[in-house]
N, C-alpha and C positions, 0 to 999 in steps of 0.2 A: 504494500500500500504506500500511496507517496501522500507525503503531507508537506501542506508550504504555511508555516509559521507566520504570523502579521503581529505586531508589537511588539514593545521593549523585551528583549529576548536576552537582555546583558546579561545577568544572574542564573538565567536557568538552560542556555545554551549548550556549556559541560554536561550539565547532567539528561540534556535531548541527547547528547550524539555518544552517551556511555551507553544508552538503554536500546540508543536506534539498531546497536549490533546483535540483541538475543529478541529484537523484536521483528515483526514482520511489517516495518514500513523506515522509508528513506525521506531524508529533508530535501524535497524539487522545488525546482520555481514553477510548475506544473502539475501540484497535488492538490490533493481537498485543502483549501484556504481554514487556516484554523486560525480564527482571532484570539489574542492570547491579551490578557486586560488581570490587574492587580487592584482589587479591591479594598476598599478602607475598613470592611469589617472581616478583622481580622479569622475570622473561623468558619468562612461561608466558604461554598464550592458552588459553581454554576458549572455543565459538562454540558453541550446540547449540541444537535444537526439538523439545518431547516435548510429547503433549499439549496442544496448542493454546497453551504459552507458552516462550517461550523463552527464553534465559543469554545473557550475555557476560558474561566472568570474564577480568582481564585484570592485567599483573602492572603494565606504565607508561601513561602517559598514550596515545602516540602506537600502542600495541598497541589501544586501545577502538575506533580508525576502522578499524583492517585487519579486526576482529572487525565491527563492522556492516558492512562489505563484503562477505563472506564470509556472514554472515545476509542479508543483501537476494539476492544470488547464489543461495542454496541453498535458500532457503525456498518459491520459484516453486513447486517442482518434488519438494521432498522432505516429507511430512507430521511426519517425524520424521529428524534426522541429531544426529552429534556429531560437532567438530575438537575435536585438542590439537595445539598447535603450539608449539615451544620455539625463544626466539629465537638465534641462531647469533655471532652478533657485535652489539656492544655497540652499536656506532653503524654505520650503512650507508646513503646516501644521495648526489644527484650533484651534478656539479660541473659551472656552469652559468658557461659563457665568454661573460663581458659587454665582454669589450674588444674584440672583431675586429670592432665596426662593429653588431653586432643585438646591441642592448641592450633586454631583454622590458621592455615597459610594465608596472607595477603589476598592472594588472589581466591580464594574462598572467600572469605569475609567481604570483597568486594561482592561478588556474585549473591551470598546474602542481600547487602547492602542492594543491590538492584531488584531483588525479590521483596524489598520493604517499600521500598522507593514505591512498586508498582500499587502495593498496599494502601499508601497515605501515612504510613509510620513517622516519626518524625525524632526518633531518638534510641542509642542504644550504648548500653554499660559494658565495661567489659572486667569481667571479674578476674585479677589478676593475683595470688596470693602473695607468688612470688616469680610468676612470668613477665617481669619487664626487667629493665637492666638499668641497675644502681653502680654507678662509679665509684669505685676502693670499696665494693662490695662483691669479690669473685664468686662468693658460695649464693649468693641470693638468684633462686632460678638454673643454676648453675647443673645441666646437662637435660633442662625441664625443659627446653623448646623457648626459655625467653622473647618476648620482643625485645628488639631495638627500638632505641629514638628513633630509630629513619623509619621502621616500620612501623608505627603509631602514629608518627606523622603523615604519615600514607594511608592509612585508612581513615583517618579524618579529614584529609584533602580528598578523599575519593565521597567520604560519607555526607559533605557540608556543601557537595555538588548539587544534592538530592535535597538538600535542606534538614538535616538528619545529624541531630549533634549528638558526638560521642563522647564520652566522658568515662574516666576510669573506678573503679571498684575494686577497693582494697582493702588489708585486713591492719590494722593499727594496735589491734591487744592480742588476739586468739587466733586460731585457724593458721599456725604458722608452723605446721609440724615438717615440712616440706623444707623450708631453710633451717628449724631449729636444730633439726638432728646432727648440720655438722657438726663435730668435735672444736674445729678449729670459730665458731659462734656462740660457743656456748653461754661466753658473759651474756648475751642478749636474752638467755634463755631461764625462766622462772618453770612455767612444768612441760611437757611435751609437748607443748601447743603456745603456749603463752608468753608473751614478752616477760622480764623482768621489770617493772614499771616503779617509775620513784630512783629511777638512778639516770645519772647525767647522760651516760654512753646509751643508753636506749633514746633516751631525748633527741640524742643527734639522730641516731639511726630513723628513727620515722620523720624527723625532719628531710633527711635526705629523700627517705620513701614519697612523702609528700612531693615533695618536688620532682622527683622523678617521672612519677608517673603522672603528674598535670600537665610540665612542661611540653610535652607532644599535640595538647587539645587547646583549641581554640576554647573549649567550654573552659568555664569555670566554675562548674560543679564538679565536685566528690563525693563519693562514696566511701566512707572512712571505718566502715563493716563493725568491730564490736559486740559482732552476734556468739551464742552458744559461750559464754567465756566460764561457764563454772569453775574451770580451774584455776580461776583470778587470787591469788594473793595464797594460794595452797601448798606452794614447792619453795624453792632458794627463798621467796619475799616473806614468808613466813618464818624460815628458820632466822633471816637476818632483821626483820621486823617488830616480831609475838604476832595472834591476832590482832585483824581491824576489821571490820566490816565489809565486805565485797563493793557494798553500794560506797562507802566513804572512799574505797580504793578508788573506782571505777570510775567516781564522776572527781577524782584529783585527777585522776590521768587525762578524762577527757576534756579536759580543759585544757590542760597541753595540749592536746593534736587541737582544741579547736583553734587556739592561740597559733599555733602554726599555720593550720589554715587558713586564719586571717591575714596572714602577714605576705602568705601569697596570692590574696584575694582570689581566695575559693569559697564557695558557698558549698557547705559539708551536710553530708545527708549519714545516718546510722539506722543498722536495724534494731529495732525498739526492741524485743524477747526480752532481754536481760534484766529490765527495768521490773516489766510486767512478772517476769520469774522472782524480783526478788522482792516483790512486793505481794508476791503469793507464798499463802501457806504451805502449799506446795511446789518448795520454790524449782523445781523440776520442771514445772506445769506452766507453758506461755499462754495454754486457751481455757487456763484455769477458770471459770463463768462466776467463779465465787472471789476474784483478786476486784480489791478495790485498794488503787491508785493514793494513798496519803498526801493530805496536802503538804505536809513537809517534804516529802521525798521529791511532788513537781514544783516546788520552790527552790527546789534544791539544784535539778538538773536545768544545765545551762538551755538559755532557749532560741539560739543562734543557728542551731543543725535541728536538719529535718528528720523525723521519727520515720523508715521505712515498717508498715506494719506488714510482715509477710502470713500466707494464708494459703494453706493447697490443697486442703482436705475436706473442707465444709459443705454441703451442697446446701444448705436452708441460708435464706435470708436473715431469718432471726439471728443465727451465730454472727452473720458478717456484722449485723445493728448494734448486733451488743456488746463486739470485742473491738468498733471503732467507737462507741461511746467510753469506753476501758481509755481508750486511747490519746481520746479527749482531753480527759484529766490533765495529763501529762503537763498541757501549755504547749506542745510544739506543733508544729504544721505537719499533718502527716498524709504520706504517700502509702499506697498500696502498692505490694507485690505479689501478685500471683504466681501460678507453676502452667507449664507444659510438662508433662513428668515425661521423660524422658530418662530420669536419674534408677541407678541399678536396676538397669532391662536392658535386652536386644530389642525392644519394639518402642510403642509407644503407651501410654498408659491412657489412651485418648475417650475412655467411658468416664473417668475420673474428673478427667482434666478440663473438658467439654464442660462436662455438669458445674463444676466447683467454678470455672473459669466466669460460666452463664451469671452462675447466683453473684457471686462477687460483682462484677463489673453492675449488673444492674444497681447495689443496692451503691458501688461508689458514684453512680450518677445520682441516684437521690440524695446519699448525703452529701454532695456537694467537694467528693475529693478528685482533684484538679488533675494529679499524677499518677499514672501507672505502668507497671513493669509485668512484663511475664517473665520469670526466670527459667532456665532450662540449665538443671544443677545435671553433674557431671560423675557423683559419688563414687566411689570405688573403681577408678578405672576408664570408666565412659566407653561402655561398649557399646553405647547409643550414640546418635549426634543430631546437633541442629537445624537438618537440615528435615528428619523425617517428623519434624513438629510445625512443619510450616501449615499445614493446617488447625493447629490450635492458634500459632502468629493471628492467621486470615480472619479468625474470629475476634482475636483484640481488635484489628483492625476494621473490621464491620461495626464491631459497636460502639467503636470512636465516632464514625459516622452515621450512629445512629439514636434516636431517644431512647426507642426500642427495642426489642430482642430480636436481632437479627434470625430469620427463618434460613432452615436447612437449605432450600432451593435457593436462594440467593449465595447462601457462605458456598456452597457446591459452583456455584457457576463461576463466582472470584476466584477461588481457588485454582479453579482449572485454569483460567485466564492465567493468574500471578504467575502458577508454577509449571501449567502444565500437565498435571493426576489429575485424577478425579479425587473428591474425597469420599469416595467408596473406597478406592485401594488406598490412600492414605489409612483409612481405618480398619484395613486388615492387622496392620501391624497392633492393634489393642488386645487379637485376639494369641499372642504370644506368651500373653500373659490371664486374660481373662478367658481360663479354661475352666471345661468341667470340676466342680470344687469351689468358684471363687463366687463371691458377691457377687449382686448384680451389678454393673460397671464397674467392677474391678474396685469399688468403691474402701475396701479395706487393703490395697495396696500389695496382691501379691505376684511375686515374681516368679516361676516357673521357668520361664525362659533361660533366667540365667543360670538358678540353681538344679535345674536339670541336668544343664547339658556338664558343669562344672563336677555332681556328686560325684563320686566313683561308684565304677560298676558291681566292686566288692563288696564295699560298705554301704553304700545304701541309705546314706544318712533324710531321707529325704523319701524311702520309699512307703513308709507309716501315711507319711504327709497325705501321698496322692493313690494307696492301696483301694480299690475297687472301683476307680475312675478313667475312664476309655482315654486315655491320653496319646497312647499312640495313635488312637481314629481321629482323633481330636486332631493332631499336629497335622498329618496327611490329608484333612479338608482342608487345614489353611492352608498349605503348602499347595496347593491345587486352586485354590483361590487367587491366593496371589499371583501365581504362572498367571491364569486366565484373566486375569487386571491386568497384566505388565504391559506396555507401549513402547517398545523398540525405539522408536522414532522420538519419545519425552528425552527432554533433557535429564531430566532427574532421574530414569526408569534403574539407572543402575542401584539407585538405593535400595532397591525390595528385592536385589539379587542375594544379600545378606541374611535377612528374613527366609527368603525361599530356601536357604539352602538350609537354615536352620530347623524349621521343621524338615527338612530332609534327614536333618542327626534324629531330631527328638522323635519321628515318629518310629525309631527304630531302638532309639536311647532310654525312651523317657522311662518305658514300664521295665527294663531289661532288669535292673538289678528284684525285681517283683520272679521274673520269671526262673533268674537264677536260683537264686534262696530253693524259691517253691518246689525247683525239680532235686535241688538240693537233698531237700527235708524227703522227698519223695523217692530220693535212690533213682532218680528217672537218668536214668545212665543217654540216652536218646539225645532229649531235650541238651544237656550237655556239652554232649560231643557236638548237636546243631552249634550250638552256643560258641564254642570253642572254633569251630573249623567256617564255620558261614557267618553267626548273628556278630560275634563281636569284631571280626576283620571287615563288616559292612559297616559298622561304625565308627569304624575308625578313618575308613576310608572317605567316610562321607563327611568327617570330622577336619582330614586334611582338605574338603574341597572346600568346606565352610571357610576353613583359615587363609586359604589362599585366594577368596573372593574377600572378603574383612581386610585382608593385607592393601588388598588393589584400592577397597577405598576407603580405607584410612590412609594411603599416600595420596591420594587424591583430595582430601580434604586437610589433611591436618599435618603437621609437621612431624620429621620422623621420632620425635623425642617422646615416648610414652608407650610405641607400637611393640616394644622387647617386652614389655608385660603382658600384653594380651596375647603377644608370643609364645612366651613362656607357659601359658597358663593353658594354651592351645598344646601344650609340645607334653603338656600333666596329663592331659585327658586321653592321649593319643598312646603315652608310657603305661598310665596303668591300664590302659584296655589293653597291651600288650601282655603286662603282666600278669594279669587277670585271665586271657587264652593258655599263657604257661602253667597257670597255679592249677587251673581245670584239668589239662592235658595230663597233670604232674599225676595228679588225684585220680584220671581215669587209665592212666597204664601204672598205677601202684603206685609210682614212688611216693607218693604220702599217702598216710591213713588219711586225711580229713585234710578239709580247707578251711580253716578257723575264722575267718574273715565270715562265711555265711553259719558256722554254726552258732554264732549271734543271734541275739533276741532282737526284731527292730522295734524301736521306740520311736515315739511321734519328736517331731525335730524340735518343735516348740510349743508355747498353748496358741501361738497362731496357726489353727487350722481350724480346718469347716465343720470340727465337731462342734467348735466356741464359737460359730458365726463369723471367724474371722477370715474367711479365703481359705485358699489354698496352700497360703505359706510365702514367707518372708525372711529372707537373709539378706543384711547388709552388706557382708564381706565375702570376697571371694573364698581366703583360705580356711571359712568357718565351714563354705558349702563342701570346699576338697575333701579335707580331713577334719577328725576329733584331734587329733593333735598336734603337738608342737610346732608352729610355724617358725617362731620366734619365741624368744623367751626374753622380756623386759625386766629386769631384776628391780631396779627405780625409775620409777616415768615421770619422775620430775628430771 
């Protein structure tokens, strides 16, 4: 399609001719005439085609690319149409977790960037814990895939094209076990995670952090994190201290970084949890319903930085009303964060994430909160990535521009436009996880996906969990599902090659250790010898295929720094089904009496399972799903 621009074009011209390449139209002096006009109210969208020319009438920068999405989309098909669209919240855009190991190459992150652009997005975080690079800092990020300056500054020159400001996300007290564990960092280090705070040398060091990682963004927002810090004031600050109170620690410190902050004119934003935990009786508990906020303690916290209130689990309205009234209290301005879950799975967790996503954004439009984020956390690993969430994205973005609850046929038709899927196959990838055994929409959070394919086939830690549950039928629909979705010709179509391959493992993986035990117990000498000479060298093999499609695109997306883990962890599952063919083989020509590994009793993995209504099952860690034991052994974790 050829299109010929009319108006001041100075500002948004970069970012016409980055989009005209993955798009299906060129800038002619010989195309549909598109009038392009900058209107004074700021949050309006005008999109329309009368007469053989057409409008985009747009109030900010990053609204002029949701308006040519929307004219390339409708113009196909319609001779004549008009949109008004009013934007809903001031800033909306996601939150892109660069620390668990898949850190997106430049040129990923741009191709994001152009799949937001087509959205209406108009903002995105990048959470770095310790992936940027601090000068006469060698250990910080150090073999993690860091950015550079030049490369932070490149995705922000690419991102502010589109009218799309980036800003970084960083950790200032907690969340810092990734740099802590050098030996040669230690003074910085109070317990496995947590700064040593109240001493001069940590002062410098988040000052430098600070400046570090602003210095590449035109914004002048941060994210200064602060979240989960239980371990605050626990390890070295204690033995060199006595007791003090978390919260008296907590808000000394944060007055430093906010003091820092100011000084390089940043406006600092923190996740609230901590606040709300330690003002609940159960200070464990951030969605505690019974924590009420002291007025001493919001006197107390400085009111300079914005509160992020995060949220991924809820699906009623009422929870979201009454844990931003909690929030209230406080005195600060506060932003909301949502999830795409994404986090420990191969799929996507999209019954959860859809529902919790819906009720949240509705209720932030009535109360009137201005910002929001979808986060797409990264936990153990990241054997998931951000690109197969772009359908949860497309719904932020529909109800940015909208009062209302965006309907399925609309967020389907976007979608297709933005990325190119349908959100049909987009939403196979839910069914990886929401199998036989779990909630309805996977709504209590279980992973099978991962801890399937992870257990071992001897031990079986996991096989209580999902015992009289057709899992293998289960895997071999979706894996046939997803083939009959897949489009060769989409740009994106290689991401559900990872998925397909994986119910390839599990519909042969998932119930094996069930089968073993059972012919075990049963003397079933038959089954066995199958086992040994066919079932478990077809797992393994199908195990190598998975790995070496996961390989292709995690260099494809993300830099090589993190891919030796999911390596390794791929090179376990492959060892002990080998070893497991030997231990069998051993047991059926003699040489051992017994395989002690199945004359085990199996136990259910945890009380999360579907006897307690809770799913199918949930492990966070990789090496908890491998084995019962020893991975490591921590003697002091401070």
């Amino acid at each position: 399609m050829k299109l010929h621009f009319e108006g001041d074009l100075t500002t948004i011209m970069p970012g016409i001719k980055a989009l005209s390449h993955g798009l299906s139209f060129t800038e002619s002096d010989d195309g549909l005439t598109v009038q392009v006009e900058q209107l004074a109210d700021v949050g309006k969208l005008e999109v329309g085609l009368n007469q053989g020319k057409a409008y985009i009438r747009y109030g900010q920068k990053h609204q002029f690319f949701r308006g040519l999405g929307l004219l390339l989309q409708h113009s196909p098909s319609s001779e004549t149409f008009e949109l008004q669209e009013n934007q809903q919240f001031d800033t909306i855009g996601p939150m892109f977790d660069l620390s668990r190991n898949a850190v997106l190459t430049v040129d990923s992150f741009k191709f994001m960037l152009n799949k937001m652009a087509l959205m209406g997005l108009n903002t995105v975080m990048l959470y770095m814990e310790d992936t940027y690079a601090i000068e006469d800092e060698p250990y910080f990020g150090y073999m993690r895939g860091r950015y550079t300056q030049v490369e932070l500054k490149e995705i922000d020159d690419y991102a502010d094209q589109f009218g799309i400001e980036a800003f970084p996300s960083i950790q200032t007290l907690a969340h810092l076990e990734e740099f802590l564990k050098w030996e040669p960092v230690s003074s910085y280090k109070d317990t496995k995670g947590a700064l040593l705070v109240g001493e001069e040398k940590t002062d410098q060091l988040i000052e430098k952090m600070i400046e570090a990682a602003s210095a590449p963004f035109r914004s002048r927002k941060i994210h200064i994190g602060m979240d989960e810090a239980e371990e605050l004031g626990r390890g070295k600050y204690l033995d060199r201290n006595g007791y003090r109170s978390r919260f008296d620690i907590m808000t000394e410190h944060l007055k430093k970084v906010l003091g820092c902050a100011r000084r390089h004119g940043l406006k600092p934003m923190m996740w609230s949890d901590m606040f709300l935990k330690l003002a609940s009786e159960n200070s464990s508990e951030y969605y505690d319903q019974e924590t009420q906020i002291p007025e001493e303690m919001a006197r107390l916290i400085p009111k300079d930085v914005d509160m992020v209130y995060w949220d991924y689990v809820h699906t009623e309205q009422e929870d979201y009303a009454q844990l931003i009234a909690k929030h209230r209290k406080l005195g600060n301005n506060l932003i909301f964060a949502g999830a795409v879950w994404i986090f420990n799975t191969f799929g996507v967790n999209y019954g959860l994430s859809l529902n919790a996503s819906d009720t949240a954004l509705q209720v932030c439009k009535k109360e009137g909160i201005r910002e929001v984020y979808a986060t797409m956390w990264g936990d153990d690993g990241n054997e998931g990535n951000p690109f197969a969430a772009l359908l949860g994205l497309q719904l932020y973005a529909e109800h940015a521009y909208s009062e209302e609850k965006p309907n399925h046929e609309h967020l389907a038709e976007r979608v297709k436009f933005c990325t190119g899927i349908e959100a049909d196959t987009f939403l196979q990838l839910k069914y990886l996880d929401e199998t036989p055994g779990s909630e309805p929409n996977n709504q209590k959070q279980s992973n099978p996906s991962k801890f399937l394919l992870y257990q071992d086939v001897l031990l079986g830690l996991f096989d209580k969990q999902i015992e009289g549950l057709d899992m293998a039928a289960h895997y071999a629909q979706v894996e046939h599902r997803i083939r009959r979705r897949r489009d060769k010709d989409a740009e994106l179509d290689y991401l559900f090659e990872v998925p397909e391959k994986l119910c390839g493992v599990l519909k042969r993986k998932s119930e094996i250790g069930i089968t073993l035990k059972q012919a075990y117990d049963a003397k079933d000498n038959e089954t066995l010898q199958w086992a040994a000479t066919e079932g478990l060298p077809a797992i393994a093999e199908a195990v190598r295929a998975l790995r070496e499609a996961h390989r292709r695109q995690w260099l494809r997306m993300f830099k090589p720094f993190g891919w030796e883990v999911i390596d390794i962890r791929y090179g376990g599952v492959v060892n002990r089904i080998e070893t497991a063919t030997l231990r069998i083989l051993d047991y059926m020509e003699g040489k051992i009496e017994r395989i002690e590994e199945l004359e085990q009793e199996r136990l259910l993995y945890s009380s999360t399972n579907r006897f307690n209504n809770k799913g199918v099952g949930w492990c966070s860690y990789y090496y908890r799903m491998a084995s019962p034991n020893v991975f490591f052994h921590v003697i002091n974790p401070f």
